[in-house]
C-alpha positions in Angstrom: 25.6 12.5 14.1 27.4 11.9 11.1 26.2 14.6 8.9 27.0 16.9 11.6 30.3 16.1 11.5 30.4 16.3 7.5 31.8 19.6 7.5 35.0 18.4 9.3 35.8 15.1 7.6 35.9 16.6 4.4 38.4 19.7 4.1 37.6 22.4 1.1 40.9 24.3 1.9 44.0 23.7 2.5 44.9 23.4 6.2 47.3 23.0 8.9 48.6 19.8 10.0 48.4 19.8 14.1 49.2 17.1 16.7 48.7 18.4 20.2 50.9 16.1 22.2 51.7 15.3 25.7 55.7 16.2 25.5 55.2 18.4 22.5 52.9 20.8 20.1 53.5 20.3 16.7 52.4 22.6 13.6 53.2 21.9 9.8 52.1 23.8 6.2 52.4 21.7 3.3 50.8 23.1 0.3 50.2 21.8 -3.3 50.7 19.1 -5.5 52.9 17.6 -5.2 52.9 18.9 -1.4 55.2 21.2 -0.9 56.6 22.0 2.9 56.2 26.0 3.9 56.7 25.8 7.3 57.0 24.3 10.7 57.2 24.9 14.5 57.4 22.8 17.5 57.7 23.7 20.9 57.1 21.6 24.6 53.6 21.1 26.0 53.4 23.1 29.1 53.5 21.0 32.3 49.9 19.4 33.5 48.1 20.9 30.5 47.7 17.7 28.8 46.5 14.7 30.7 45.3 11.0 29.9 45.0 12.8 26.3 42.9 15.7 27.7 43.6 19.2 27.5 42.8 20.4 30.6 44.6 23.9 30.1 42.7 24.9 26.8 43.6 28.6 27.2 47.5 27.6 28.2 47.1 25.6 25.0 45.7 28.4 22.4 48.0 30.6 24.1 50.8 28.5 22.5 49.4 27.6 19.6 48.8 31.6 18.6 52.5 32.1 19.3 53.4 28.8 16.6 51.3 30.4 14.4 53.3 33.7 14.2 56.5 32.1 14.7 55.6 30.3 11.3 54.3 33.3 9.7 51.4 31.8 8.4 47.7 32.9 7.2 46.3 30.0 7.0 44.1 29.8 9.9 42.0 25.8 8.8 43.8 22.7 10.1 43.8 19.3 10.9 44.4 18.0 14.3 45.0 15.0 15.9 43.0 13.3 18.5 44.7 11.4 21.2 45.3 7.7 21.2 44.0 7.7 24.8 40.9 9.4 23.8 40.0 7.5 20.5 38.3 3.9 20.3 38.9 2.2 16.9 37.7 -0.8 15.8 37.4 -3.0 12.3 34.0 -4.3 11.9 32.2 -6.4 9.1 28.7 -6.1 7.7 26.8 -7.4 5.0 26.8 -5.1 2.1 24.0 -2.5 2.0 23.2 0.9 1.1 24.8 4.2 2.5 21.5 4.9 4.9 21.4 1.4 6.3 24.8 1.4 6.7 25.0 4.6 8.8 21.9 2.8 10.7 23.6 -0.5 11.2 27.4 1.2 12.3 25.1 2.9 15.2 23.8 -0.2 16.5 26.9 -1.8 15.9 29.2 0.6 17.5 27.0 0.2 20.6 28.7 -3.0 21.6 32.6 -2.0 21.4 31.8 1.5 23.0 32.1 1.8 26.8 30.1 5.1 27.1 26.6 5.6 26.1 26.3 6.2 22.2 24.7 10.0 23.1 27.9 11.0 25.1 30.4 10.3 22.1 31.0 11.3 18.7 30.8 8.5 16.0 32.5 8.2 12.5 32.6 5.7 10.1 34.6 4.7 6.8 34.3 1.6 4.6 38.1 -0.1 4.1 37.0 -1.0 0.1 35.1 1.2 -1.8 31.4 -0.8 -1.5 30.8 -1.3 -4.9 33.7 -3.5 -5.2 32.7 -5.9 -2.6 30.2 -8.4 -3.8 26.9 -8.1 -3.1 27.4 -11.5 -0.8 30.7 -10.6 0.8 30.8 -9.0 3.8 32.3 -5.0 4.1 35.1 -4.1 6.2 33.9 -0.8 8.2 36.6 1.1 10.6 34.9 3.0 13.3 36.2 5.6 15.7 34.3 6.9 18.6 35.5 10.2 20.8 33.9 11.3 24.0 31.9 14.1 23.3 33.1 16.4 25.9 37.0 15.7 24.6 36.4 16.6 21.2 34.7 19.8 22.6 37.3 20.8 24.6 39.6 20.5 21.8 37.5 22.1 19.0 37.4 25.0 22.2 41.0 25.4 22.1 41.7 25.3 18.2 39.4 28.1 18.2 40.5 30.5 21.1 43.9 30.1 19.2 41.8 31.6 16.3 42.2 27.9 14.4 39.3 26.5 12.3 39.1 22.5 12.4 38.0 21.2 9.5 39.3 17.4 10.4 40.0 15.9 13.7 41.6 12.7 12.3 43.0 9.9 14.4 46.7 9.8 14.6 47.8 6.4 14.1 46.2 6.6 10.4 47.4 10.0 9.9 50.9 8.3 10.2 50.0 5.7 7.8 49.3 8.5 5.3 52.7 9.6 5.7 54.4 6.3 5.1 52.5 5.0 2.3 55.2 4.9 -0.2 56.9 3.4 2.2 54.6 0.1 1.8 55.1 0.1 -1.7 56.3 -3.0 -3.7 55.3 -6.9 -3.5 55.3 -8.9 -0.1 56.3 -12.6 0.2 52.6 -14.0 -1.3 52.9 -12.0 -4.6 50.4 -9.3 -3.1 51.2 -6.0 -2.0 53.1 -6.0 1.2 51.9 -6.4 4.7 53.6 -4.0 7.4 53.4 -3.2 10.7 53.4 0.7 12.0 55.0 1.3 15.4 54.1 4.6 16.4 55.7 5.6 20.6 54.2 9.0 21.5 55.1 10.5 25.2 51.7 9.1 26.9 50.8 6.2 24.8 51.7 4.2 21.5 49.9 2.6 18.9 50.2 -0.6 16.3 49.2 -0.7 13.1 49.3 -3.8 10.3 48.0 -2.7 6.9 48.2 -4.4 3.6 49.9 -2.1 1.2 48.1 1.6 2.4 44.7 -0.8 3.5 44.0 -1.0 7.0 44.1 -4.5 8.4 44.6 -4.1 12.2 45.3 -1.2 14.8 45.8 -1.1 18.7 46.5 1.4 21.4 49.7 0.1 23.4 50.0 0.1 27.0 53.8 1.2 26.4 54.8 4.8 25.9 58.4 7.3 26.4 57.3 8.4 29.8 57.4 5.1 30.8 60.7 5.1 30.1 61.3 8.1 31.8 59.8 7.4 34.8 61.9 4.6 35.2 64.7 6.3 35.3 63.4 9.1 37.4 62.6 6.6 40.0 66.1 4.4 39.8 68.3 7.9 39.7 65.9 9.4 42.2 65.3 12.6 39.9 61.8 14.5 38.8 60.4 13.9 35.5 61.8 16.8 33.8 65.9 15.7 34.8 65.0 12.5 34.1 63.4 12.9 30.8 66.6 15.2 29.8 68.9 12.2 31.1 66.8 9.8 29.1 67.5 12.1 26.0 71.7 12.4 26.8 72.1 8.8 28.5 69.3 6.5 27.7 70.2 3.5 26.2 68.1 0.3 25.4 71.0 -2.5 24.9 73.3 -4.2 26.8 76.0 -2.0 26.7 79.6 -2.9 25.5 83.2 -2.6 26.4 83.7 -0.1 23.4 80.3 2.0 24.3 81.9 1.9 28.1 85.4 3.7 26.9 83.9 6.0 24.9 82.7 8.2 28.7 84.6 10.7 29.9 84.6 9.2 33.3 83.8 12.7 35.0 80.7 12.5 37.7 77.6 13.0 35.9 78.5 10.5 33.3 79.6 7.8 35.4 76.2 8.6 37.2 74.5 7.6 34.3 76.7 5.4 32.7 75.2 2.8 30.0 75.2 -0.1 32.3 73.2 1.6 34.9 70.9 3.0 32.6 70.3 0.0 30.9 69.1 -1.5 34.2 66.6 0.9 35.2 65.3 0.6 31.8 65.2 -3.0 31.5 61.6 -3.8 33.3 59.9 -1.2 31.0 62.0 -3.0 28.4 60.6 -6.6 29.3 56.5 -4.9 29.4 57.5 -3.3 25.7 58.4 -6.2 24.6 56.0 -8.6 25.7 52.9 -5.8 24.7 54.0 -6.4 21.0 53.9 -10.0 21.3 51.0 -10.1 22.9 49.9 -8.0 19.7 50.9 -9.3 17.4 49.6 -13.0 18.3 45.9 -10.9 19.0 46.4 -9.6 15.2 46.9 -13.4 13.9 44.1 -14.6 15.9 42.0 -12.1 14.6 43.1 -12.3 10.5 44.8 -15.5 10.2 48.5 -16.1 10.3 50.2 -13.8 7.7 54.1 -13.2 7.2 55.3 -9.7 7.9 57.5 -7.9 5.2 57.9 -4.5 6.6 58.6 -2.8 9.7 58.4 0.2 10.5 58.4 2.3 14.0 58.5 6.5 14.6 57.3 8.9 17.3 59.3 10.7 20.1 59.4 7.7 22.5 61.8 5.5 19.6 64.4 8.2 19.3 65.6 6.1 22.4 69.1 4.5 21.4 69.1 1.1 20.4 65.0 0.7 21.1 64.4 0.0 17.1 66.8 -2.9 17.2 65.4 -4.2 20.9 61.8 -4.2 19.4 62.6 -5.6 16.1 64.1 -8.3 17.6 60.7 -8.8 19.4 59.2 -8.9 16.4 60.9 -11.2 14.5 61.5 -8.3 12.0 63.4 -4.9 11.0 62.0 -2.2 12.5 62.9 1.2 10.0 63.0 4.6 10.9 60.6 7.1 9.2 61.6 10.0 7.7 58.2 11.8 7.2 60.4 14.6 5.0 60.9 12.8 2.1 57.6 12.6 1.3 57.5 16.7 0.6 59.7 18.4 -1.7 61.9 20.7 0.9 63.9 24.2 0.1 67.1 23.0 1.7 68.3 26.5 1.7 65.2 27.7 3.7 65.7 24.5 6.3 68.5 23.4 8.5 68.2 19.8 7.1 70.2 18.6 10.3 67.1 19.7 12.5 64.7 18.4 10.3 66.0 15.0 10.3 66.3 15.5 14.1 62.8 16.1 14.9 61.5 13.3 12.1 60.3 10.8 14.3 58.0 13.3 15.9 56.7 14.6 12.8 55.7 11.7 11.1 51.7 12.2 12.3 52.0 15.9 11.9 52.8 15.3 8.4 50.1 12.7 8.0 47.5 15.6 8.6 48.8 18.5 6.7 48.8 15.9 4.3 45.2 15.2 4.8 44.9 19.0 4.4 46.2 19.6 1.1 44.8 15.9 -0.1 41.8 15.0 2.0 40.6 11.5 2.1 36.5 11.0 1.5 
């Protein structure tokens, strides 16, 4: 299974970066070295065409894609795409050291006991965290694995291609966002070593955490907290449908207690009184309470699992943290700083090509988009 998938792990061309979300499509071009941006276009998943991290609208999909493509004027046709969160099962593993074959031979059998699906219906990759001949021959190896259901990754290799797309990665997202924030976890962290930091990545339909030491991988879960379930609250409080709520959200939402000087800043005329922070703020608050709890919870399963380590960075991106005041509220959960990403400054942008004010905009939903362009101008083996 893994050789058959050889051809799409390691990229000979450069490629398109592509995350096909559940709010929004998102298509990047970064080219060179050092990488270079040459393009970008976003534009709102169709209703019902993505689901549980799905595409059951392939053709709806391509259809899209195609007209991203010539909005971006673009030839390159190769790219990297994301898989969903909802459709990916990760998982660190250790194993004595051995060779490449009886590795690939021992992650099968592995993999069989942290995969809910029989081991024929999925597709199956592997990477060691440290390169193997630096682990001693009586140490154990750290091995990441990531298993797909076959029939997703079909559908979505379907789509890429009736949008005339050519994958030659399907990478999982929450590492693709590491890649973007590397330099980021530069530096030295409170034990002399490099840094440990924790990745908060809130997509539309789910959310991920990641804790890495430095750009290594030490942790990684799929959250049971995402923007829609946000939105949802307040479409059920205001008694609106999920597109006027989720456009509410965006011009009202708020994820603090609201204050006297917030209060005077509204106009007072209907709508705005309507939504006014204090209302808003409780119709948020029990999604609020779950958010907060879920990182807890995750962050006391990441000590249980690797010891008791002290944080020194935080940071948190995707669509569902451009909610105002949610950095702060989740920090404080955390016992730490949670810091916006700005997956721009890792390229060298024309700022008389760009409209720099829309760029940093749409940041927080680019920062996995970035990721895998990245990947596709500098792939990892």
């Amino acid at each position: 299974m893994r050789n058959s998938l050889n051809r799409w792990l390691q990229p000979r061309v450069e490629a398109l970066g592509l995350e096909i979300g559940a709010a929004n499509l998102k298509l990047v071009e970064i080219s060179g070295s050092p990488p270079v941006l040459k393009g970008f276009a976003t534009r709102p998943t169709p209703p019902g065409a993505i689901r549980g991290g799905n595409i059951v609208e392939p053709s709806i999909i391509a259809g899209e894609l195609r007209e991203m493509l010539a909005e971006m004027q673009t030839r390159k046709r190769y790219v990297v795409a994301g898989v969903s969160n909802l459709a990916v099962i990760t998982r660190i593993i250790q194993v004595p050291k051995m060779g490449e074959r009886e590795l690939e031979e021992a992650i099968h059998w592995e993999a069989e006991r942290y995969i809910p699906f029989p081991i024929d219906e999925v597709v199956l990759d592997y990477a060691p965290l440290d390169p193997p001949a630096e682990v001693p021959d009586d140490a154990q190896l750290d091995v990441v694995i990531a298993a797909a259901r076959l029939e997703t990754i079909t559908q979505l290799v379907e789509t890429l291609k009736e949008a005339q797309l050519e994958p030659v990665v399907l990478d999982v997202k929450p590492f693709a966002g590491l890649r973007t924030i590397e330099n980021y976890m530069n530096g030295e962290g409170n034990d002399g070593a490099e840094p440990v930091s924790v990745f908060l990545e809130i997509g539309a339909e789910s959310s991920s955490l990641v804790l890495s030491r430095g750009a290594r991988l030490l942790m990684h879960r799929n959250l049971n907290i995402s923007g829609n379930d946000f939105t949802e609250a307040i479409a059920k409080s205001f008694g609106l449908d999920f597109s006027s709520a989720e456009e509410v959200k965006r011009d009202y939402g708020l994820a603090t207690i609201p204050t006297e000087d917030e209060e005077s800043l509204l106009d007072f005329d209907a709508e705005r009184e309507r939504f006014n922070p204090a209302r808003m703020y409780d119709a948020i608050r029990p999604v609020l309470v779950d958010a907060t709890t879920e990182l807890r919870r995750s962050l006391e399963f990441f000590r249980v699992q690797i010891g008791d380590i002290h944080i020194d960075k935080g940071f948190i991106t995707g669509g569902g943290s451009k909610l105002r005041g949610l950095p702060g509220i989740l920090g404080e959960a955390l016992g730490l700083q949670l810091n916006p990403v700005d997956p721009w400054d890792v390229l060298q942008v024309n700022e008389s090509q760009y409209d720099m004010s829309e760029l940093h905009k749409l940041a927080p939903e680019f920062t996995v988009p970035v990721g895998l362009g990245l990947r596709g101008v500098d792939p990892l083996d």
